[in-house]
ZAMARGU-4260 file (C-alpha; in steps of 0.2 Angstrom, whole numbers, plus 5000, padded with zeros to 4 digits):
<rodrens>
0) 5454/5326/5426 | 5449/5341/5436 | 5462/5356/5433 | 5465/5368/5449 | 5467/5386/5443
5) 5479/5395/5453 | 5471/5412/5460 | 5482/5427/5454 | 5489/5438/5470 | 5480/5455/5472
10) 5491/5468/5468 | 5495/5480/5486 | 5508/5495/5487 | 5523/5487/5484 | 5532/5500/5497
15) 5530/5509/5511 | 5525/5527/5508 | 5520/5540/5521 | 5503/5546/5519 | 5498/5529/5509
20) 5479/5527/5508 | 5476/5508/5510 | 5464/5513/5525 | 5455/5526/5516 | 5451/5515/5502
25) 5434/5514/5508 | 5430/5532/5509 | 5438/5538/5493 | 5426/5523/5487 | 5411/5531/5492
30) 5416/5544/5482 | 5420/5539/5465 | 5406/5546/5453 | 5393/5533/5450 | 5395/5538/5429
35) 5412/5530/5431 | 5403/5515/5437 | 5393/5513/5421 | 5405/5517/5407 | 5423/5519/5401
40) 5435/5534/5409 | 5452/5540/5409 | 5459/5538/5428 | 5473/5549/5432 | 5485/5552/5446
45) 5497/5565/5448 | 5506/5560/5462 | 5504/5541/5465 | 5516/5538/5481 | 5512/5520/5488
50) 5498/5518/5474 | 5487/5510/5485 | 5472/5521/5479 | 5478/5515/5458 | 5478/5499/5463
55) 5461/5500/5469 | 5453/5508/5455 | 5463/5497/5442 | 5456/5481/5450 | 5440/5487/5455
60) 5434/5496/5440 | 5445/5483/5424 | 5430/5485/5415 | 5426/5501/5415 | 5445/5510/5414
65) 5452/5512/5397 | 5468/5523/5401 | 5479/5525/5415 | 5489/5538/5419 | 5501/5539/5434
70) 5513/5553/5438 | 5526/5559/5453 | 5540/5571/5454 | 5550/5558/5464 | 5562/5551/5451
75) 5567/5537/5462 | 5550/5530/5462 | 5544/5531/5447 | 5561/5523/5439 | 5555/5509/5452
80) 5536/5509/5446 | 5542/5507/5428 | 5555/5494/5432 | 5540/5484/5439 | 5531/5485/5424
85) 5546/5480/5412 | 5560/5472/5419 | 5552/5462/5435 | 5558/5444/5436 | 5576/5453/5435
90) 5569/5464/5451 | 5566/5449/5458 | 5583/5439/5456 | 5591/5454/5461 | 5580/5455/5478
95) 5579/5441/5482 | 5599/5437/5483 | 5600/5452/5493 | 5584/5444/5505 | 5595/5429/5508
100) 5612/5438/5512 | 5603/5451/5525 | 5593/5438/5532 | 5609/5427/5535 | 5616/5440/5545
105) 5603/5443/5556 | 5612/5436/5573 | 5627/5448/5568 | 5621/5466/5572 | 5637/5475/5566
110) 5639/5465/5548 | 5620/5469/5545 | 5623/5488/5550 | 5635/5489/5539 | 5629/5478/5523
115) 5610/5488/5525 | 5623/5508/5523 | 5633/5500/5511 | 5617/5499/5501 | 5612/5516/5506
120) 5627/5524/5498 | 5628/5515/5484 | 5608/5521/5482 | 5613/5539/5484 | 5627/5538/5472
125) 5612/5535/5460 | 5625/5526/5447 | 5617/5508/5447 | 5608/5501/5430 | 5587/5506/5435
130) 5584/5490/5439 | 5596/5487/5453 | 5593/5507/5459 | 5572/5499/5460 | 5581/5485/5470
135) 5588/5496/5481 | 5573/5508/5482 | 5562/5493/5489 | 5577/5486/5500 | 5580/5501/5509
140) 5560/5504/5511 | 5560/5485/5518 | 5574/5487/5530 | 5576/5505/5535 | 5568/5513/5550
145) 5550/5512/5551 | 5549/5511/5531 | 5551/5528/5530 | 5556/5537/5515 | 5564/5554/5516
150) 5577/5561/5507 | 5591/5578/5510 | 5590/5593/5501 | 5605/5585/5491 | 5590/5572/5487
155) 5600/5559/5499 | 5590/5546/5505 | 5596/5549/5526 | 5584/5535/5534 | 5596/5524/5547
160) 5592/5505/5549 | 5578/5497/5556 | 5574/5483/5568 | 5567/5473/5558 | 5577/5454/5561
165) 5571/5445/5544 | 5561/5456/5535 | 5552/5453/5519 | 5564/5459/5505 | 5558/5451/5490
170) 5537/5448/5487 | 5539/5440/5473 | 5521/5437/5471 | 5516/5454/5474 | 5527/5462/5463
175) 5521/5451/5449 | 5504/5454/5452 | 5509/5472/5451 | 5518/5470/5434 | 5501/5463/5428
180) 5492/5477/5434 | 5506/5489/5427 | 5506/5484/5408 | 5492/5497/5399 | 5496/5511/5412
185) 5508/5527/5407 | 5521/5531/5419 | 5526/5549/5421 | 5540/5557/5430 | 5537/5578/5430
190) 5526/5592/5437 | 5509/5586/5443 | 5501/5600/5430 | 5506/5591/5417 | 5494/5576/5419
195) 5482/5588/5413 | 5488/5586/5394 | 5483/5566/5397 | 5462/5570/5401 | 5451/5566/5389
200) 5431/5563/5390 | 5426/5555/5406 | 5438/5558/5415 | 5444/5558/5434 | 5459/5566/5444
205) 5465/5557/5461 | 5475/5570/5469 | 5485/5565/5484 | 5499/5577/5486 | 5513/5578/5500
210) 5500/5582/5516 | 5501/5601/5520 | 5510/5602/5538 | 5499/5603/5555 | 5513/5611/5562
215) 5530/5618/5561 | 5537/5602/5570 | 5527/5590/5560 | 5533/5594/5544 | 5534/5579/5532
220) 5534/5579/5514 | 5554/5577/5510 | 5549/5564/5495 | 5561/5574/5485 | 5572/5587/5490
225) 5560/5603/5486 | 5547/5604/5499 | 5529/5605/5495 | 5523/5623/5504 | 5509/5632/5504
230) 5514/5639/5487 | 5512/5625/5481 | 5496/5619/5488 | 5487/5636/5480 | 5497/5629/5465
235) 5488/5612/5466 | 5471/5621/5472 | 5472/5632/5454 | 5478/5615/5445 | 5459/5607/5452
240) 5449/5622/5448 | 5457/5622/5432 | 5451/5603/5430 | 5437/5607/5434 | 5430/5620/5423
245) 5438/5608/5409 | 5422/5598/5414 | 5430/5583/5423 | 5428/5574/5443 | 5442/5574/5454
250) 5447/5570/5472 | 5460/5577/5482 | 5466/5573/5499 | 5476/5582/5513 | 5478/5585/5529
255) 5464/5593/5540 | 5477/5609/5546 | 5461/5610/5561 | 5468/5597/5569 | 5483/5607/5575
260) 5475/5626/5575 | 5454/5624/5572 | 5455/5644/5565 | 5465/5637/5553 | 5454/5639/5535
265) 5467/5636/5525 | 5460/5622/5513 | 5442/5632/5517 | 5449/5647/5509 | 5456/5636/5495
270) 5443/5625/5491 | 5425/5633/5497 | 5417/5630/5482 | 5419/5611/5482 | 5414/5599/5494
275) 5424/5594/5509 | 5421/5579/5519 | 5434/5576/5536 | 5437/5558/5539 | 5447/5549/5553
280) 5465/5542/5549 | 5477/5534/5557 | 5495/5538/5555 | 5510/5526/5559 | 5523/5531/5550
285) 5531/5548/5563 | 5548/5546/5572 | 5539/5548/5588 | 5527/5537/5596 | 5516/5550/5602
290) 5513/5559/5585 | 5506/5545/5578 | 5487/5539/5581 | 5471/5543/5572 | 5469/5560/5566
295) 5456/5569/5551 | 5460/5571/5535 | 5452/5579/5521 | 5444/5571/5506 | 5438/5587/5493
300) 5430/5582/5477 | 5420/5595/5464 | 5405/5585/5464
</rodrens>
């Protein structure tokens, strides 16, 4: 008797995350070192977002990467991340009741309104068990406004509801191929320098940051409620020199700042000793129509 296997789901981003990389994937490809290709390595990211790059890197290089180590500042996210990796058939329940109810109330405008704020405050009251506060992370993310996250400086999540009519709540078989993916990789939830402690050997640094603001009106990096300024971008640009005479690779992505002023140097005067490599984009994720479209980023690596 003939015994079909069932294909295991690919693990994608499992929310929406402004700057997410899922279309870069081939470009930050091109760039991986080819020694990482050929032997073992310690991949690190110090601020993972949607994770589509890790997910990448953890599917496409198994072989090869022997420790895992993701970071964020955003508390919220990575109480989400680790809540994947150890509790996630009780995600799951808890999603997919919530699925059932919000899609059964989808001819009813008002009730929905209010069951998708009801949901909002009790995310900002922060009080919940972690795994029903992951639940409400992912709900919100599924229902609200464009899947935009962005938070208050009193780190209140402030996205209103979305149109979205029966939206997909609970991807149960996403999030388990996630859980798999999860098991052998260290979750952390601190400063971005702090990764460093975690190199060893080969190693190789992915840095996506909050992107750097083409302009005053553009401004979005309100993950948590302290912004990501210019400070801290020569903070991060001292962080990769500081890898970098340690001996190991990284790649750092950001905005291209020529895009809304072409005098502006800034990641030039930064980072003119590595190499920097523009590539188009395309950003969806801007509360006016007009702003989104394709645009060039950055890609800088020290090889």
């Amino acid at each position: 008797m003939k015994v079909t296997q069932v294909k295991q789901a690919i693990a994608k981003p499992f929310i929406k995350w402004a700057g997410g990389k899922t279309q870069l994937l081939h470009e930050t490809d091109k760039l991986i070192p080819s020694v990482f290709k050929q032997t073992q390595f310690t991949y690190i990211e110090p601020f993972v977002g949607g994770g589509a790059v890790l997910f990448r890197m953890l599917q496409k290089y198994k072989n090869n990467i022997k420790n895992v180590i993701i970071n964020d500042i955003n508390t919220d996210l990575t109480n989400t991340y680790k809540t994947i990796k150890n509790d996630v058939e009780g995600l799951i329940l808890i999603l997919s009741e919530w699925e059932k109810e919000y899609h059964s109330l989808k001819d009813y405008p008002d009730a929905k309104k209010e069951y998708y704020y009801k949901k909002r405050k009790q995310f900002n009251e922060r009080s919940s068990d972690k795994t029903t506060q992951a639940a409400l992370l992912i709900f919100l993310n599924r229902t609200c406004f464009n899947g935009l996250y962005r938070v208050n400086k009193r780190n209140e999540f402030n996205v209103p509801i979305g149109n979205y009519k029966t939206p997909l709540i609970c991807d149960e078989d996403n999030l388990k191929a996630v859980n798999r993916i999860l098991q052998n990789v260290t979750i952390l939830n601190g400063d971005f320098e702090e990764t460093l402690n975690y190199a060893s050997g080969n190693t190789l640094f992915y840095c996506d940051p909050p992107y750097r603001p083409l302009n005053k009106t553009s401004s979005f990096n309100s993950y948590n409620q302290n912004d990501f300024d210019d400070n801290e971008q020569i903070r991060l640009a001292n962080f990769c020199k500081k890898i970098n005479s340690a001996g190991y690779k990284w790649i750092l992505s950001n905005s291209d700042p020529k895009q809304g002023n072409p005098e502006d140097n800034f990641f030039e005067n930064l980072y003119g000793e590595f190499q920097i490599k523009r590539v188009f984009a395309r950003r969806n994720i801007n509360s006016n129509p007009e702003k989104r479209g394709e645009l060039t980023e950055l890609l800088i690596t020290n090889q």
